[in-house]
C-alpha positions as CSV (number, residue, x, y, z in Angstrom):
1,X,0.0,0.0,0.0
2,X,1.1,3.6,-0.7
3,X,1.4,6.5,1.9
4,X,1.9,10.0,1.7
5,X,4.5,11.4,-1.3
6,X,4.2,7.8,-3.2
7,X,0.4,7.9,-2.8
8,X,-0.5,11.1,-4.3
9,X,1.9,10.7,-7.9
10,X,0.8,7.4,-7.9
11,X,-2.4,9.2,-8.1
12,X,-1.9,12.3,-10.2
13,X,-0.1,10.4,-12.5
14,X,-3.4,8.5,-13.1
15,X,-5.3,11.2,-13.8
16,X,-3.2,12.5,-16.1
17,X,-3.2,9.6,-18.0
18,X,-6.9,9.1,-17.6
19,X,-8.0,12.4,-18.6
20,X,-5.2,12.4,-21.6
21,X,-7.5,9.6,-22.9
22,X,-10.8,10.7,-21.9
23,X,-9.8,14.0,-24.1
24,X,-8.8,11.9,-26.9
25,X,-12.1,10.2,-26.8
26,X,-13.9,13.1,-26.5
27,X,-12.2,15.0,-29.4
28,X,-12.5,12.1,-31.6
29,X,-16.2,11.9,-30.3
30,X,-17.0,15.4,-31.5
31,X,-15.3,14.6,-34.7
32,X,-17.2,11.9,-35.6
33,X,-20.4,12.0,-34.5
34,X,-23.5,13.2,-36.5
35,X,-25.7,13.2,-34.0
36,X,-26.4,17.0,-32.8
37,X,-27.3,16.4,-29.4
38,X,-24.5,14.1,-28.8
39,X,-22.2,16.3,-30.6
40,X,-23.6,19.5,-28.6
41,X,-22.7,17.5,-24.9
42,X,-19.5,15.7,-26.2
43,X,-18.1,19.4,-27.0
44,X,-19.5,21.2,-23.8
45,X,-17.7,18.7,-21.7
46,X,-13.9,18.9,-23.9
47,X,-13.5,22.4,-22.0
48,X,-14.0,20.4,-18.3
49,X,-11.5,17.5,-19.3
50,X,-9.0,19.9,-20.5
51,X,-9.5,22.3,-17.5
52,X,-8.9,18.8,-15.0
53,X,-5.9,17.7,-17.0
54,X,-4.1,21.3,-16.5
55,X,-4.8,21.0,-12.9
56,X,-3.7,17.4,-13.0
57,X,-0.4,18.4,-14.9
58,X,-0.1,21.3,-12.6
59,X,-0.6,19.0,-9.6
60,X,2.5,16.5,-10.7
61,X,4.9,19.2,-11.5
62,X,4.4,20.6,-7.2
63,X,4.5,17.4,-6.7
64,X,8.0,16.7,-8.5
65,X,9.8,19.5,-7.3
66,X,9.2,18.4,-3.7
């Protein structure tokens, strides 16, 4: 099991991984789909995914330079 330091970018470094993909999907979503409604909720929710990776990028850099 992982404690304190370990724990947390053991942690951040899957969300930034997760949210790298969930982006991917989403973009490639939007891309693809033809279907207006899906289109309309696949692109309001690319600005949220983006907006959680930066903090989770943001989060492993403090975390690295401890």
């Amino acid at each position: 099991m992982l404690k304190g330091t370990k724990f947390d970018t053991a942690y951040i470094d899957l969300m930034v991984k997760d949210h790298t993909g969930d982006l991917a999907a989403f973009q490639k979503e939007a891309m693809a789909t033809r279907d207006a409604k899906l289109k309309g909720a696949v692109e309001a929710a690319i600005p949220v995914i983006e907006d959680h990776l930066k903090m989770a990028k943001t989060d492993s850099t403090k975390l690295a330079s401890r």
